[in-house]
N, C-alpha and C positions, 0 to 999 in steps of 0.2 A: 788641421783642415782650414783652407782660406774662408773669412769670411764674404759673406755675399751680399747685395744692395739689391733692393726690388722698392721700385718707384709702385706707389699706389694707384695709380695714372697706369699700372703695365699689369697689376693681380688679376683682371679678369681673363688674359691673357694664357697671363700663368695657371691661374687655376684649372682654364681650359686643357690647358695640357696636362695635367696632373689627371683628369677625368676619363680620357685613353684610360687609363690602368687600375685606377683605382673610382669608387664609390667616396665623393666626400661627404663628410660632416662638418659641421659648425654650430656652435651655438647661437641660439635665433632667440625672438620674445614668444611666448608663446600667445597665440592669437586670443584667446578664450580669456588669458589670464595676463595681460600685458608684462607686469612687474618681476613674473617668472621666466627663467632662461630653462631652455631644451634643446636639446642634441637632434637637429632634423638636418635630411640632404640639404647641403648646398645647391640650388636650383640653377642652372647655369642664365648669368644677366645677374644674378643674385649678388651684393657685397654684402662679404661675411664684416659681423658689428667686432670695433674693436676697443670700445667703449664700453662695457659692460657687468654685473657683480658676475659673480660664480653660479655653474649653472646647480639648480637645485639637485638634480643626481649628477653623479661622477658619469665616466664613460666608461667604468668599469664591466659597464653591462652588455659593451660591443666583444668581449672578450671572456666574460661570464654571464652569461644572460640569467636572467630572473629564473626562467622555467627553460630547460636546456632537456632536446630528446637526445640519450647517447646509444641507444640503439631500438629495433624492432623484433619481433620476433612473432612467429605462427606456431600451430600446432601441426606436424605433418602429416600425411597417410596415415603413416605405420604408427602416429601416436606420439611421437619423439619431437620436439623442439627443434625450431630451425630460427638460426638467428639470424638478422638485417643491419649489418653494420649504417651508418650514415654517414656518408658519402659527405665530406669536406666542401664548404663551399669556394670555387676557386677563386673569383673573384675578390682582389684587392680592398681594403676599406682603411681611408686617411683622416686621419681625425684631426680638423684646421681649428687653430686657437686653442689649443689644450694649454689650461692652466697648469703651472709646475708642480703644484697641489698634486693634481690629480696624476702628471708622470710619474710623481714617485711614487705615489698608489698603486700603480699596476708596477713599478717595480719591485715594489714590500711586495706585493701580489705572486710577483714570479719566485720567490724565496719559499713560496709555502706551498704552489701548486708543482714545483719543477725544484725539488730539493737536490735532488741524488737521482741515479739509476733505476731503485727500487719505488721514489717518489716522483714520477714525472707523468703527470695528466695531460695525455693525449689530448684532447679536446681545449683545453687551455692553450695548448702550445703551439697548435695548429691556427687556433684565431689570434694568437698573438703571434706570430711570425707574418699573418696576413695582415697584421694593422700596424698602419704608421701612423708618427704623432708629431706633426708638427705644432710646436707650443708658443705661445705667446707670454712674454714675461710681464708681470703687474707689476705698474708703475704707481697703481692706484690699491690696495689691497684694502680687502672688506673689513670690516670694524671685529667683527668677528674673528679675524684670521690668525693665529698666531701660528705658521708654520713656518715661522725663525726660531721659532723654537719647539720645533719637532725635527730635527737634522734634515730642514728640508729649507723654502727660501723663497722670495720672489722673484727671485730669475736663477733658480735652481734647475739644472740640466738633465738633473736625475729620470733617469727612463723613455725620455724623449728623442726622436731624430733627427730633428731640427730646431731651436730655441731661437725665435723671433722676438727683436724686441722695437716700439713702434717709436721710432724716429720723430712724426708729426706727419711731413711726406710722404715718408720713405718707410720703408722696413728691414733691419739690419738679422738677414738669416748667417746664423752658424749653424755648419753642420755637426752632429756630432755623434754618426753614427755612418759606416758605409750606403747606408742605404739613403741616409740623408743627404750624404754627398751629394749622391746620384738624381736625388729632386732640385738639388738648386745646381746643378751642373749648367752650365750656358749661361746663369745671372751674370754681372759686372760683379767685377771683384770690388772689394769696400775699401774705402778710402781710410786711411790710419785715422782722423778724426773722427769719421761714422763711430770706428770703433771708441773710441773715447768720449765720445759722447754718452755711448750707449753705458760703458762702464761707470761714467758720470751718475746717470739716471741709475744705476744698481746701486752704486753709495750712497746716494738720495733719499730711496725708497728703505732701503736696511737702517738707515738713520733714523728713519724716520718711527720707525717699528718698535716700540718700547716694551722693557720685561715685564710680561702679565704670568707667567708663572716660575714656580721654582722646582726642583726634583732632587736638589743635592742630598736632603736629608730619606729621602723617600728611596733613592738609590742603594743607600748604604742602609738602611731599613731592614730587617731580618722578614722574611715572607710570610712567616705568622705573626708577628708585630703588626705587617701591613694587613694583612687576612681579618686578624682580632681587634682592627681600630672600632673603637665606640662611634665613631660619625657614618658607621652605613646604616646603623639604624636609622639616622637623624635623615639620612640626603635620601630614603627609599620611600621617605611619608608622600614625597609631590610624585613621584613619580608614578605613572598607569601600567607600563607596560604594554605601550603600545606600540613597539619596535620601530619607532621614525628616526631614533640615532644612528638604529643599523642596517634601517633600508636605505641611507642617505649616506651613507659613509664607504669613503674609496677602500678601507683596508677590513674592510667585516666580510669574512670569506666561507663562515659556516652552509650548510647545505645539507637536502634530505632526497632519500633517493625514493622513488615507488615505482611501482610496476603497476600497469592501469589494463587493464584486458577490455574487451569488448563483452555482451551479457554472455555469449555463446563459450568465450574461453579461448575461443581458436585464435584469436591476433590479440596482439598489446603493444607496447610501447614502455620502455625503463625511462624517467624522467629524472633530472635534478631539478631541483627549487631550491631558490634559497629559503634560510633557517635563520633562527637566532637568539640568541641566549636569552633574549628577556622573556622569551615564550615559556610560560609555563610546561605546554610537549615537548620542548628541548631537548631534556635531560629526564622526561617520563620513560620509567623500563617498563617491558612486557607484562613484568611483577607486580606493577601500579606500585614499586618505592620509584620516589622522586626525590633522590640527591639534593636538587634547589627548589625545594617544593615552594618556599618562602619569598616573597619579591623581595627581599633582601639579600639573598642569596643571588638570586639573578642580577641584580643593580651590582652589588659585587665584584661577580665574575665580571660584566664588563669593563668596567673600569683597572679592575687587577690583570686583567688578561693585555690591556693594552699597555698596561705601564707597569707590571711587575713579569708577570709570565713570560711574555713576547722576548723582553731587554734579557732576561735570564740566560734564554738559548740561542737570543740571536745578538748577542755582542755589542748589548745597549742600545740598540734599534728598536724603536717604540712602534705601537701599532698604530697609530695615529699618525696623519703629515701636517695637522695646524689648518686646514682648511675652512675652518669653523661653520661646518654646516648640521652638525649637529646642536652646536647653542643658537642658530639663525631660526628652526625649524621644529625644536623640541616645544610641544603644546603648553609644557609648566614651566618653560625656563629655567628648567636644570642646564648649567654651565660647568663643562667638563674643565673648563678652566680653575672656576673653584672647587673644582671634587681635586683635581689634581693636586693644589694649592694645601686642601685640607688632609690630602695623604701624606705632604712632603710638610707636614708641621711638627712639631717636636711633641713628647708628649704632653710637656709642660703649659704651652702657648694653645692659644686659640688663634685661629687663620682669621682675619680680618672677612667680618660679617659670616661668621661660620661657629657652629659650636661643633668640638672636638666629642 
């Protein structure tokens, strides 16, 4: 697909017509809390910032929402159940400046909600078919970030429909998806240098990216080797359990279902919410045994499930993209960087600043 040039001097233009069909988004400051980025409409007159960290949530939530109704339901006359499906919202939603972080997060995302025939969640597929992502590539990547080394990248393409990367000027869109095409349709085609520049700026930035962690040895690792390491006792003392790695994280896709009625019984509503493994009710059965009754157990499971579990059945694909908004945002400073580090250690060695 041809690339495309879009003068800054011309986006409000653009954007305008993008708003015909779809609802946009952009990452904004958020008023109350300056130093914080949030997902609000792009207001039209509004320039979206192109300058800016990672937003504190992903955009995961345009497509999995926190608290999701997937259907209604009454009691009838006769006494019998009558159910209210919910009605699809029709309306378009474009997500402007999506970091690569995050498209390949809702791409790990469509692996686990739309697997097969037998696994394919309507309501997932539906707001994902109605959301596009045009992405902006980090030239400037947060200190935290290590998603060069999560098979993902700062100007990684992965799940996105269009990948922008900013010129200074100008903005050099690829498309790379049919639908993306079709947003940058009528731009100027780009000039073989736009292109190489931009390519320029991706050598730059990946250069620039130094190895903060290792996984060779953690790979080849037997799963009870990794399961019975001595350091989840050590890494589960700082931590509360208070689920901010997996409310903030693009690829944590657990979930709890309830049914809510009104006092009478006669109407309700089935809900999703998200869930998460560091909750102690996680893994609580009706029997009151709890599997990972232990925050050790739960500490765990997270870290196993992203980097042992996940790669096992999905063909060395981690559950993680490098976004580091869990070491930016965790209250004690637990750094998934060093839990990584201290899985992928031999058993001999201790991980630098870490006991085994």
């Amino acid at each position: 697909m041809q690339h495309r040039i879009l003068s800054k001097d011309s986006l409000a233009a653009f954007l305008e017509g993008l708003r015909k069909e779809h609802v946009v988004y952009a990452p904004k400051r958020d008023k109350k809390v300056p130093n914080k980025m949030v997902w609000k409409i792009l207001e039209p007159g509004e320039s979206p910032l192109f300058e800016f960290a990672n937003t504190d949530m992903s955009p995961k939530d345009f497509v999995f929402p926190q608290s999701e109704c997937l259907m209604r339901f009454r009691t009838g006359e006769d006494g019998t159940s009558v159910l209210k499906p919910i009605e699809p919202e029709p309306r378009k939603t474009l997500l402007f400046n999506v970091r690569p972080c995050d498209g390949k997060g809702l791409s790990f995302m469509d692996m686990i909600f739309c697997q097969d025939e037998q696994t394919n969640d309507v309501y997932w597929r539906d707001k994902r078919e109605r959301t596009l992502m045009v992405g902006l590539a980090c030239n400037n990547p947060c200190p935290s970030c290590f998603c060069h080394e999560a098979n993902c990248g700062p100007h990684s393409e992965t799940g996105l429909d269009v990948l922008m990367t900013d010129l200074g000027t100008r903005l050099l869109l690829k498309p790379l998806t049919d639908r993306g095409a079709t947003l940058v349709d009528g731009l100027p085609e780009a000039a073989p240098g736009d292109v190489d520049r931009a390519e320029e700026l991706k050598g730059t930035v990946e250069a620039s990216m130094k190895p903060v962690i290792r996984t060779e040895h953690l790979e080849a690792r037997s799963l009870m080797d990794a399961y019975n390491l001595p350091y989840w006792d050590r890494v589960c003392e700082a931590c509360i359990n208070c689920g901010t790695c997996t409310f903030v994280c693009p690829t944590c896709h657990c979930f709890d279902i309830q049914d809510e009625t009104t006092p009478d019984g006669e109407e309700g509503r089935r809900v999703r919410n998200w869930d998460f493994c560091m909750s102690p009710l996680f893994t609580l059965h009706t029997s009151g045994h709890n599997p990972r009754g232990k925050k050790m157990a739960r500490v765990r499971q997270r870290f196993m499930h992203k980097y042992k579990y996940i790669p096992m059945k999905r063909n060395g694909e981690v559950g993680c993209v490098g976004c580091g908004r869990c070491v930016r945002l965790c209250p004690v400073n637990i750094d998934i960087r060093d839990v990584i580090n201290a899985m992928n250690a031999p058993a001999e060695a201790k991980p630098e600043g870490q006991e085994v």
